[in-house]
C-alpha positions as CSV (number, residue, x, y, z in Angstrom):
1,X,69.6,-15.6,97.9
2,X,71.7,-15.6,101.0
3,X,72.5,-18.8,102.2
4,X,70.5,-20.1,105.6
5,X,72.5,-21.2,108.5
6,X,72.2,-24.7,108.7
7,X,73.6,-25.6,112.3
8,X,70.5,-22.9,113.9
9,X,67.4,-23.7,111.2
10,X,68.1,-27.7,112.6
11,X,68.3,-26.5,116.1
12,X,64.9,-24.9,116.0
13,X,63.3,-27.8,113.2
14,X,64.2,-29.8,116.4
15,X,62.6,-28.0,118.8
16,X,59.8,-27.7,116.6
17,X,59.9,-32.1,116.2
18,X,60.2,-32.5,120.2
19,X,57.7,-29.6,120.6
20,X,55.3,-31.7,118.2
21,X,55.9,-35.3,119.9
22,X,54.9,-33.2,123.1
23,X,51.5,-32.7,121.4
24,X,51.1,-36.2,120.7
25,X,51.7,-37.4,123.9
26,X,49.9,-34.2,125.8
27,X,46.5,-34.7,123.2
28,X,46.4,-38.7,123.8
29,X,46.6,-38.4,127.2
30,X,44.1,-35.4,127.7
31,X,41.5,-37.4,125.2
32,X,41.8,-40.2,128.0
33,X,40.8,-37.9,130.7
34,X,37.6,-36.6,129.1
35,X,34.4,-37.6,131.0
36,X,30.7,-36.3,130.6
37,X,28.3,-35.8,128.2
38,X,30.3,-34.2,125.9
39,X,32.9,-36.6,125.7
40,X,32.7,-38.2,122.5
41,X,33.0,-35.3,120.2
42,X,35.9,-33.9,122.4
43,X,37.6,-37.0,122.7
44,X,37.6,-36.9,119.1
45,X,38.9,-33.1,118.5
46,X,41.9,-34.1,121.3
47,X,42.5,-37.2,119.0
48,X,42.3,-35.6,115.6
49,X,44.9,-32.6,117.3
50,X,46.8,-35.7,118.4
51,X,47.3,-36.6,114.6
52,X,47.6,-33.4,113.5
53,X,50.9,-33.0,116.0
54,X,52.6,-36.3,114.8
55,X,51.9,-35.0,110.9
56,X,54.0,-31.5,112.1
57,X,56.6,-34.0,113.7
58,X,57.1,-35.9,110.7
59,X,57.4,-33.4,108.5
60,X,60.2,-31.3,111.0
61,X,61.9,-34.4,110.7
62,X,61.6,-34.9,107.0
63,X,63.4,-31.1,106.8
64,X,66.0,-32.0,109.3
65,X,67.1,-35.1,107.0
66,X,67.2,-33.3,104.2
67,X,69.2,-30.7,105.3
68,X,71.8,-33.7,106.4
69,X,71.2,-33.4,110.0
70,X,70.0,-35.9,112.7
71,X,66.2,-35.9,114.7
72,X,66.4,-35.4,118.0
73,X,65.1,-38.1,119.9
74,X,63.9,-36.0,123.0
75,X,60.2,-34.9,123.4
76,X,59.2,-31.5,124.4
77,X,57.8,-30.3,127.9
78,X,55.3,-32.2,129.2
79,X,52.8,-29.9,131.2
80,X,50.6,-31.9,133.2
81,X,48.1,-30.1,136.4
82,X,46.2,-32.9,137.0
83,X,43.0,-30.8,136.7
84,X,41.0,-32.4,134.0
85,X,38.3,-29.9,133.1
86,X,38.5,-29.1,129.4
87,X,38.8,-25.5,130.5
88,X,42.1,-26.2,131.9
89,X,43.2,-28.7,129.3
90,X,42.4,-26.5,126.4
91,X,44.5,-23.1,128.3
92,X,46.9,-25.7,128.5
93,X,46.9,-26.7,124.8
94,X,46.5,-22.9,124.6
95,X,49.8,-22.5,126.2
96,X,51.8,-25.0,124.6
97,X,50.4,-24.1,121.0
98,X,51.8,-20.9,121.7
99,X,55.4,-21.9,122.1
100,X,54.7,-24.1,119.1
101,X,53.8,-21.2,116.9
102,X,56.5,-19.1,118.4
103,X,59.4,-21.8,116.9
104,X,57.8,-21.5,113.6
105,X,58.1,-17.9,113.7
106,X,61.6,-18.3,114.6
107,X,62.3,-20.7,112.1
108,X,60.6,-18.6,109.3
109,X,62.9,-15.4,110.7
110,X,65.5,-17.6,109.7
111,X,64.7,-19.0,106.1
112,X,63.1,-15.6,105.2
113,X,64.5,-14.7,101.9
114,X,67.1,-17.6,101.9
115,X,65.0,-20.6,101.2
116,X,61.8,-20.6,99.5
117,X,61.1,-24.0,100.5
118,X,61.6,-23.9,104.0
119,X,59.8,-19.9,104.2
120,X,57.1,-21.7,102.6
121,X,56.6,-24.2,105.1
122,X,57.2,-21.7,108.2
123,X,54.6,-19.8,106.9
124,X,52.1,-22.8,106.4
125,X,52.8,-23.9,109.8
126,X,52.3,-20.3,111.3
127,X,49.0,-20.5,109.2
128,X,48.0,-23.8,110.5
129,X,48.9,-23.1,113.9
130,X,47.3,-19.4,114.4
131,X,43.9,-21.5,113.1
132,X,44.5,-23.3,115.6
133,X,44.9,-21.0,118.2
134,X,41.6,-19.6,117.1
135,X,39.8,-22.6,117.5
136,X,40.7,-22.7,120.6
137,X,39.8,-19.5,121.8
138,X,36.6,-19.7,120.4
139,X,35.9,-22.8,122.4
140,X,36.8,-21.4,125.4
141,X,34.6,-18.7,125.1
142,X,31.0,-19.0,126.4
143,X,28.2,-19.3,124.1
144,X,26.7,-16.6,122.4
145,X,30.6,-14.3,123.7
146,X,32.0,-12.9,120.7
147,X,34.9,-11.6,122.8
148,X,38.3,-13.3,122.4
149,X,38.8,-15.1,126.1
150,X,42.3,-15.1,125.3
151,X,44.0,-11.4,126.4
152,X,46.9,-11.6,123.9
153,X,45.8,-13.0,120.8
154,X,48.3,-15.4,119.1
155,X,47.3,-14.1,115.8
């Protein structure tokens, strides 16, 4: 196997960890902006994606270590309209998921065929996020659409 350039897989493990923080902070604050009849069961999802984020964040930062580099300490963009319809939260989350999965795809064009472990994980996080991504189309979508609402698909 060739070896992996260490100095660019931390760079992107650390935009994924700042990307990932973003989520936190971006889910927590949507789930307080939820109002309606719906609200419990979408506070919930925003919550559980909220968890789900800090989980990808810990684990880009258990990769940095072990690769004998430092966590950044920054957080990703912060996107904030101050339009609170779940329509417009979730293209947002839509949006943000996208650059997400983009850095994993990055990261795995880096590791592929150079470290099993870390192609590995790429491609689980490029699995979990295009899921995702899914989910989230189909919730835009009206009910009964079968038509993806999303014009390029992440997938």
């Amino acid at each position: 196997m060739i070896e992996i350039n260490k100095e660019k897989v931390v760079a992107v493990l650390n935009k994924v960890l700042e990307a990932e923080l973003a989520g936190v902070i971006r889910y927590t604050h949507y789930s307080f902006l939820i109002f309606g009849f719906g609200r419990i069961p979408i506070v919930a999802w925003l919550r559980e994606q909220a968890n789900e984020s800090l989980w990808h964040a810990q684990q880009a930062g258990e990769w940095i270590t072990t690769l004998g580099a430092y966590p950044s300490l920054a957080i990703g963009r912060l996107l904030d309209t101050h339009v609170f319809d779940i329509g417009t939260i979730l293209r947002e989350s839509s949006e943000q998921e996208g650059a997400a999965l983009n850095l994993y795809r990055e990261l795995l064009s880096l590791v592929d065929n150079r470290s099993v472990a870390l192609e590995e994980y790429a491609r689980q996080m490029i699995h979990i996020e295009q899921m995702h991504a899914g989910e989230v189309d189909k919730m835009l979508r009206k009910p009964g659409d079968k038509t993806a609402f999303l014009e390029r698909p992440m997938l």
